[in-house]
N, C-alpha and C positions, 0 to 999 in steps of 0.2 A: 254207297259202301256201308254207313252207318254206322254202328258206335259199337266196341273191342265186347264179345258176351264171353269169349273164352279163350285162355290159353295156355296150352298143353306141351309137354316134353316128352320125349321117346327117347330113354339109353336102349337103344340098340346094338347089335353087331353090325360090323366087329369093335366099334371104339366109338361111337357117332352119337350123338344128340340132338336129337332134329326137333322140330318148333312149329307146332300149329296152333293160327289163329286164325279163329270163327268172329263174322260178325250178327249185331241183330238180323241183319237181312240173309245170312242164312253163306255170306261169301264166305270163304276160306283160303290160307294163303299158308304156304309151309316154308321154313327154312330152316337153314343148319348150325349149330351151336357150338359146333363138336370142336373142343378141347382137348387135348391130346392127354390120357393120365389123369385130368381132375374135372371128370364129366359131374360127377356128386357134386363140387364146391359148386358148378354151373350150375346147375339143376335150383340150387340155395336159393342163387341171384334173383330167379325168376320170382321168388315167395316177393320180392319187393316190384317187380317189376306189374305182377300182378295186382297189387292193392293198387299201384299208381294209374295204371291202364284202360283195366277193366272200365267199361263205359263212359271212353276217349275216343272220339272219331278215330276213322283209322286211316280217315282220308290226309291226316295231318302229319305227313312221314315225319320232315324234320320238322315239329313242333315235339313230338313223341320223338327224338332223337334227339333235341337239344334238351329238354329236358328229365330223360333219364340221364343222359352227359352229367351237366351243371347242377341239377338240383339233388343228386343224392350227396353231394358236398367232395367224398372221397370220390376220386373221378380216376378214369385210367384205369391200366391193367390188365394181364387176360384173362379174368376172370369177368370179372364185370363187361370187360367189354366185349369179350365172348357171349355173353348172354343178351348184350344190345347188337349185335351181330345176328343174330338167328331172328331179334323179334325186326330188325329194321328188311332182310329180306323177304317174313313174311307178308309185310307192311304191302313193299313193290309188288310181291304175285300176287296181293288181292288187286292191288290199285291194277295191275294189267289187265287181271281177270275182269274186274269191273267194266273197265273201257274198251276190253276186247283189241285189246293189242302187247306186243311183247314189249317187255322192260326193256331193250333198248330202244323202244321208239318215244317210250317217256324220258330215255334220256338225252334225248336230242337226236334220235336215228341214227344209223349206223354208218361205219365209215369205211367199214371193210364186210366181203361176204363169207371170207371164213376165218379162222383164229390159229394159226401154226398153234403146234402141244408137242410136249416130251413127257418122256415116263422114264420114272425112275427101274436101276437094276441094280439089282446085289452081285455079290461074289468078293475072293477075297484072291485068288489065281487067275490071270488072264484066259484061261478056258472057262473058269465061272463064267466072267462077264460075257467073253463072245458069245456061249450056248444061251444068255440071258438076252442079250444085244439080238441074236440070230431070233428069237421071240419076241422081240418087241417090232423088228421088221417087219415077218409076218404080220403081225397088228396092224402094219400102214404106219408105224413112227419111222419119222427120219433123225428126232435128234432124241439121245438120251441123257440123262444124270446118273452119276455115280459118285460112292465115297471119293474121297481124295487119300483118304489114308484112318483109319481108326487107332493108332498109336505110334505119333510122333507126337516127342516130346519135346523140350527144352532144347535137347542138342539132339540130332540124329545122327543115325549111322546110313551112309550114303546107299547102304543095302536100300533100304526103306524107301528112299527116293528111285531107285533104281526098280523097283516093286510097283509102284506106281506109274510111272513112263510104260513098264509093259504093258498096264491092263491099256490102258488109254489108247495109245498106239491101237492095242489088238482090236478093241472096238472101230475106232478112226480106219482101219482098214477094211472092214467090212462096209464103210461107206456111209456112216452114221457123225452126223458131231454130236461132239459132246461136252456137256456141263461137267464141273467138278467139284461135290459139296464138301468145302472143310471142318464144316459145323463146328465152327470156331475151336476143333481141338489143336491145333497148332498154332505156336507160340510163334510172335514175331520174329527172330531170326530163323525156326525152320521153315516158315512161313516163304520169307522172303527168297530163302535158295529155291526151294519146291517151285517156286513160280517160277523162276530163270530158268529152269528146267525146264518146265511146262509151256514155254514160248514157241518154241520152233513147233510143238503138236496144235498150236492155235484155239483150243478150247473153245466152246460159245462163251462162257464167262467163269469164273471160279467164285463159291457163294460162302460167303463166311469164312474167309480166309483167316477172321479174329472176329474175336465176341463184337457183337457192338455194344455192351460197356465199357467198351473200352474205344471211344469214337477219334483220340487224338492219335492213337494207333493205328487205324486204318486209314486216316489221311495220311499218316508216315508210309505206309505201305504201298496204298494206290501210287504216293507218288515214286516208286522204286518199280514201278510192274508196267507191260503195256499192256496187261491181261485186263477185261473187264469185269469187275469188282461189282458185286451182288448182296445184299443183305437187304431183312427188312421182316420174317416172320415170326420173330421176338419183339417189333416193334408194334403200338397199338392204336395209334392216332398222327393225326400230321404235326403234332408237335414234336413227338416221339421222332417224328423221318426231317425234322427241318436243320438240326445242324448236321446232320450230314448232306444236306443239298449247297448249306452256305458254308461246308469245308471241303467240296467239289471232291469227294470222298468214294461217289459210288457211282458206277456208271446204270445200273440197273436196280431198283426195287423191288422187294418184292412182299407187299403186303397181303396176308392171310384174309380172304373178306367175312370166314368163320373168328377170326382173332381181333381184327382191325375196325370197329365200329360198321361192319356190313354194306351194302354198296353204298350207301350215303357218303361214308368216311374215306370208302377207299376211292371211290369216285374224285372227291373231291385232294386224295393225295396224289391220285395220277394228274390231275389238274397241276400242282402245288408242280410235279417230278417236272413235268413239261417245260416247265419254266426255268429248269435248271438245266434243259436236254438231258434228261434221266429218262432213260424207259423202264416200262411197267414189262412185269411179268410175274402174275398172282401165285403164292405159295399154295397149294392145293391138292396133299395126300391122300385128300378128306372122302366124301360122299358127295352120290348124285345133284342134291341142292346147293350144295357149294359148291362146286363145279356149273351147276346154270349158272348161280348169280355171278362167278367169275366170267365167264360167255358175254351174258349180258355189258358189263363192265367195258371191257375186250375190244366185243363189237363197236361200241361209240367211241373208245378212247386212242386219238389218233398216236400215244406213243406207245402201244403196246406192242412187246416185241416178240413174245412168244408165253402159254398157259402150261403148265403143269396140270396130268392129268394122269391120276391113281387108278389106270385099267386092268383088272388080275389082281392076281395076287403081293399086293404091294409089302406087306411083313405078315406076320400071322394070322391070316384073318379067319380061318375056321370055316370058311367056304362062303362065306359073305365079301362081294364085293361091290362095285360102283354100281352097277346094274340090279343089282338085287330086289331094291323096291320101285323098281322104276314099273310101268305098262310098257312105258314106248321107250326100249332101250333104243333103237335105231338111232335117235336124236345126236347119240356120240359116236356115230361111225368115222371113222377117222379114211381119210381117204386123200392118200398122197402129201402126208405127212400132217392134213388139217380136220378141223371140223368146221362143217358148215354150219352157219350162222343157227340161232333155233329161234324158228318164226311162230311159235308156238304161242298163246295168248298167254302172260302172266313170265313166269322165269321158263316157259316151255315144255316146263317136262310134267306127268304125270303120276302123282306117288301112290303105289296099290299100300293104300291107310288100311286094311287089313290084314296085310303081309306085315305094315309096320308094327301095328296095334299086337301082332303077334307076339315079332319076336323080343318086343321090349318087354312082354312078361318073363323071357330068357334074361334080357341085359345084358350086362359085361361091366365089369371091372377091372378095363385095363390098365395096364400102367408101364410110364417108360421102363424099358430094361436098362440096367446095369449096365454099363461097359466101363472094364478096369485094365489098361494095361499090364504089361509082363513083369513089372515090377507090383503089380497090387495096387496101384491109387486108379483112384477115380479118373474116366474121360467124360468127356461131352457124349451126352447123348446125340 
């Protein structure tokens, strides 16, 4: 493998940051960085990650993972560990590439041959979601995610809950389940009605029902619901996931492997979930690299219960989508609700580094949008 000679960022479209490192011996390995909104602060992290690196074995994953961790003193975060994200799974696609086998067979071979996925759909009317829902079929998904609601507040008006039972319904009848993200904008008593409501449609889980800063809160809550309770892509290490495993708070994770310290960290939190009966299901809006290293994960990690997977047009992306830097898009064909395993050497897939190199002289500087309910305050993005 030999020793770290270069390494390179790409702000790409539509929102992405991706992460190539070269070694002396000429290997190369890519991964994903990508930050939602604060791709520049990431970009920063690397100025340090670089002095440290450069001419480090590369063969040494977690040595160069424990040590950008612990030794930059401030530890944590998604900045920071968005940026040790991107360089830990370009770490894994050299080391496969090298040995000529795929990242999950370094991680102890796989234990499934394909990976259930859903994809996200907008709309704000239950004929939005259906004609979105009726596209994502087509594609071969069986389950989808949607908002729960973008302004419930404090107290609601039962309209609003009655607003939501439709769209869900309208999807669930087209023959699709479905997730429900509250992206922690509802407060614990709207919270708590929504979900009593939300019982008899059976949801796959509801994700962010409340912030998790607020973690004494959602063990109040899980224990009020028989719904299963999802959070984890604000969080950024296994410390970050561990009182809520020992407040038996969530029944599913879901760590970001672009946010989360990259497959080392999340790897090792699906490990940590298992031991709580928590399943894994990676947060992943993102690009094709983050999308293999979640695959790879997946594949070997016996409690995974289903991937998130940004196919199309997932919010504004300006005609860039998952596929876009890929040679061999086929690797994400989805077929009867899954993909198949990717036996590819390295994280699998292949990146046309020309197409990239392009469009990062474009870039982008995106940022979350705004959302203000009808009285004017601030929501959760």
């Amino acid at each position: 493998m030999g020793k770290i000679v270069r390494i390179e960022t790409f702000r790409t479209p539509p929102r992405w940051l991706f992460v190539r490192v070269e070694t002396e011996s000429g290997a190369v390995g890519w991964g994903e960085a990508s930050l939602e909104g604060h791709a520049e602060a990431v970009e920063g992290a690397y100025a340090a990650l670089r002095d440290r690196f450069i001419g480090t074995d590369a063969a040494n994953i977690e040595d160069i993972w424990q040590t950008a961790y612990r030794l930059g003193f401030y530890r944590g975060g998604p900045v920071l560990m968005s940026a040790l994200s991107g360089l830990d799974q370009a770490l894994w696609d050299i080391k496969g590439r090298t040995l000529g086998v795929p990242v999950w067979q370094l991680l102890g071979g796989r234990v499934r041959e394909r990976v259930p996925v859903y994809a996200w759909i907008g709309g704000d009317r239950p004929s939005d979601v259906e004609a979105a829902a009726r596209e994502r079929i087509r594609q071969g998904f069986k389950a989808v995610k949607m908002n729960a609601t973008e302004d419930i507040d404090w107290l609601a008006s039962p309209r609003a809950f009655d607003e939501v039972i439709a769209r869900v319904a309208a999807v669930r009848d087209l023959g699709l389940d479905v997730a429900l993200d509250f992206h922690g904008r509802v407060h614990k008593p709207a919270a708590r009605r929504l979900a009593r409501l939300l019982e008899p449609l059976q949801p796959l889980f509801i994700e962010e029902p409340l912030l998790g800063e607020h973690p004494e809160a959602i063990r109040q809550f899980a224990q009020s619901t028989s719904l299963p309770v999802a959070l984890g892509e604000r969080l950024y290490s296994r410390w970050d996931f561990k009182p809520f495993f020992e407040s038996a708070a969530v029944d599913i994770i879901q760590p970001d492997l672009s946010h989360a310290g990259g497959i080392s960290e999340c790897r090792r939190i699906a490990a940590q979930a298992e031991a709580y009966d928590v399943a894994l299901a990676p947060h992943c809006p993102l690009g094709p690299i983050a999308l293999a290293a979640c695959m790879h994960v997946g594949l070997a990690t016996p409690n995974l219960a289903i991937q998130e997977m940004s196919l199309g047009i997932h919010y504004n992306t300006d005609g860039y989508d998952l596929l876009t830097y890929l040679r061999n898009p086929q690797v994400f064909a989805i077929h009867d609700g899954m993909v198949a395993a990717l036996d590819g050497i390295g994280l699998g897939i292949e990146i046309d580094e020309d197409r990239v190199r392009e469009a990062a002289r474009i870039g982008h500087a995106w940022r979350n949008p705004v959302w203000r309910g009808a009285d004017g305050s601030i929501r959760e993005w």
